[in-house]
Residue, then its C-alpha position, 0 to 999 in steps of 0.5 A: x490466483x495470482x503469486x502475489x495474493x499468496x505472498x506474505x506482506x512482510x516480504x514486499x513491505x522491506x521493498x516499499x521502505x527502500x523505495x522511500x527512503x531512497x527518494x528521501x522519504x521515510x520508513x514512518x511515512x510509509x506506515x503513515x500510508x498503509x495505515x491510511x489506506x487500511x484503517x490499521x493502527x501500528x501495533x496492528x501493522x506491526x502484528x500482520x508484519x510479524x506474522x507473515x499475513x499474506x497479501x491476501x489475508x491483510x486486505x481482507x482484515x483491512x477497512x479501506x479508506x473511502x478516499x482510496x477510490x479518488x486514486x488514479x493513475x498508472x503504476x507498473x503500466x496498469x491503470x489502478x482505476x480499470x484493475x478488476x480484480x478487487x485484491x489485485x486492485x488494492x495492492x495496486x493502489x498501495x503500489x501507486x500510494x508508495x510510488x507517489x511517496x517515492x516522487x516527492x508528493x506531499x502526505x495530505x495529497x498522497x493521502x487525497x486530503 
């Protein structure tokens, strides 16, 4: 089992903020992307936040949007479309949704509308 499927979210979650709002971007539009990609709405963000989910936990209540499988690319030099592993591959294309977030993309292309 990798160290990140046991880490808790809420410790990554600062990170993706700061990536964002370094490029511009915001703490809102972040949330815009988890909640699109998980299927959860913000008080439900919020609770998994306050309660230190683990990433493995807060994948695994999540319902993840049918449009995630048009995500491609590289992140972190891994392919997120060849990442077997279906947590690892999840918090891959998290990753992938915040980088592109942090490079100026547009929300409707981030979000594969």
């Amino acid at each position: 089992m990798h160290r990140i499927f046991t880490t808790a979210f809420s410790s990554v979650y600062p990170h993706y903020v700061t990536k964002a709002e370094r490029k511009g971007r915001t703490k809102a539009e972040v949330d815009e992307i988890i909640q699109w990609l998980t299927g959860f709405d913000q008080s439900a963000l919020d609770r998994y936040l306050q309660a230190e989910t683990t990433f493995d936990e807060f994948f695994a209540a999540a319902n993840l949007n049918p449009n995630a499988t048009l995500i491609t690319g590289v992140v972190c030099g891994i392919r997120v479309e060849s990442v077997e592993d279906p947590l690892m591959k999840k918090i891959r294309l998290l990753d992938k949704l915040i980088d592109e977030l942090a490079k100026g993309k547009k929300m409707d292309k981030i979000m594969r509308q």
